[in-house]
C-alpha positions as CSV (number, residue, x, y, z in Angstrom):
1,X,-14.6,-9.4,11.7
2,X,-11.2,-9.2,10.2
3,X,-9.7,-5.5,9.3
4,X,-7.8,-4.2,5.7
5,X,-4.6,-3.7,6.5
6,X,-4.6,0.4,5.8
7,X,-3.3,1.2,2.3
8,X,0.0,2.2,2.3
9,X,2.7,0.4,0.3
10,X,5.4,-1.4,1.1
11,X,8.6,-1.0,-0.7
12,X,10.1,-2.9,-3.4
13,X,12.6,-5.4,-2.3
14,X,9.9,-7.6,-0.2
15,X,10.7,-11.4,0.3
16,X,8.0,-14.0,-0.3
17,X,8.8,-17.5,2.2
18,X,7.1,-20.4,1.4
19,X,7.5,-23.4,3.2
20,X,5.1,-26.4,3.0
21,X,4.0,-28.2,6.2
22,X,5.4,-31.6,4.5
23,X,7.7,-35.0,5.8
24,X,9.4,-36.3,2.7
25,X,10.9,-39.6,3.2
26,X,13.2,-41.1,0.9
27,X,14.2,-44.5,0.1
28,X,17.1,-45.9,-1.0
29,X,15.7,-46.8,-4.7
30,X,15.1,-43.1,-5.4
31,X,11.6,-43.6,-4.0
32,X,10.1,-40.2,-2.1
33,X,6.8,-40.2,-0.1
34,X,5.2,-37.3,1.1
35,X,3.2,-36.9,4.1
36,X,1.2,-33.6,4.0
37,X,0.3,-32.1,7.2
38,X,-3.5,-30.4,7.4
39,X,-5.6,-28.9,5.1
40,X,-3.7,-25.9,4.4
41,X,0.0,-26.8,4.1
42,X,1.3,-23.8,1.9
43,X,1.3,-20.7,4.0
44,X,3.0,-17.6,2.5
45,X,5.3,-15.4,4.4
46,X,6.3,-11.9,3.6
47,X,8.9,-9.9,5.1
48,X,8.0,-6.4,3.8
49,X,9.7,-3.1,4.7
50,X,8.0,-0.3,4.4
51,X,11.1,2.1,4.2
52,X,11.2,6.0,4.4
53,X,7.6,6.9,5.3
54,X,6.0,9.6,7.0
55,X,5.4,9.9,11.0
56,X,1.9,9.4,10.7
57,X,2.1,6.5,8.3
58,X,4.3,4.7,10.4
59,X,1.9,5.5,13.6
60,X,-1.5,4.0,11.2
61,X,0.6,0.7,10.6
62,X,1.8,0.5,14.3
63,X,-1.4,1.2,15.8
64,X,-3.5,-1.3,13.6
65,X,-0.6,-3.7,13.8
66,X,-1.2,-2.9,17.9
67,X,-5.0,-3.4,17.7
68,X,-4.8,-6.8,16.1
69,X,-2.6,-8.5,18.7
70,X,-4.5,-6.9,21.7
71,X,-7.6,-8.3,20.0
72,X,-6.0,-11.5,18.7
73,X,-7.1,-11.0,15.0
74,X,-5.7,-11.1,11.8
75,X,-6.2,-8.8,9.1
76,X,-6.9,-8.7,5.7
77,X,-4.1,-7.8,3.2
78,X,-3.4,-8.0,-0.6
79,X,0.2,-9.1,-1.4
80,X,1.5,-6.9,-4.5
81,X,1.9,-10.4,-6.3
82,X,-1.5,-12.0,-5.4
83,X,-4.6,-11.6,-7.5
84,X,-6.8,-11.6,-3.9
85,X,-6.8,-10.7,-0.2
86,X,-5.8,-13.4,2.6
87,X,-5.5,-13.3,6.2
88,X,-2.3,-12.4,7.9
89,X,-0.9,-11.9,11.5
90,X,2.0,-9.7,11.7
91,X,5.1,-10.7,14.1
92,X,7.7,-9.5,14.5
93,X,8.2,-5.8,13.3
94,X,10.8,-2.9,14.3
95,X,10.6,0.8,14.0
96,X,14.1,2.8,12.7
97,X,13.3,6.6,12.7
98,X,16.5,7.9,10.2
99,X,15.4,11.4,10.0
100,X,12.8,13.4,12.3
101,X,9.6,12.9,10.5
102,X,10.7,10.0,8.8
103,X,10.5,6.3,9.6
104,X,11.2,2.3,8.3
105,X,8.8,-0.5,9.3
106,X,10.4,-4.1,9.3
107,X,7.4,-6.2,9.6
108,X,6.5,-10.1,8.9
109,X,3.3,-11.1,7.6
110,X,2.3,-14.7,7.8
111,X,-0.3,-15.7,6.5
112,X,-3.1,-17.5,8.4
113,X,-6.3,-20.4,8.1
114,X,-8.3,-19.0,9.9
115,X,-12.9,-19.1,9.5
């Protein structure tokens, strides 16, 4: 059963990716067909930073982040602009640690199709 992501924020400035799993073909009248690929062709990607946070908050991400790729799992998460959860796998993140106590997440979620 898929986890919450824990509930700490990520910071303003977060980029939303989308990029359909389409072919487009065009023809020389002007003419465009599209050939969709799967059910689910419009998967959203978010690169969030979660910038300045404490230590431990950094540690919760990490280590659940940690658990789910041991486990091969997503996770459930609520973008900030999305009225509902969806599933997610998060790769790749970094760590910076600016000050002691203090630390910035780079992470990608993408979002997964998964039963």
């Amino acid at each position: 059963m898929a986890e919450t992501f824990p509930s700490i924020e990520p910071s303003y400035g977060l980029t939303k990716n989308i990029n359909p799993n389409v072919n487009a073909t065009r023809f020389q009248d002007g003419y465009e067909h599209i050939i969709k690929f799967g059910l689910n062709i419009n998967p959203r990607v978010y690169n969030l930073q979660f910038k300045n946070i404490t230590e431990a908050e950094s540690d919760t991400i990490e280590t659940f982040l940690d658990a789910r790729i041991t486990d091969g799992d997503y996770f459930n998460w609520k973008a900030p602009d999305e009225p509902t959860t969806s599933k997610y796998r998060a790769l790749p993140r970094t760590k910076t640690i600016p000050y002691p106590n203090r630390a910035t997440i780079n992470v990608t979620f993408r979002e997964v199709f998964e039963p």
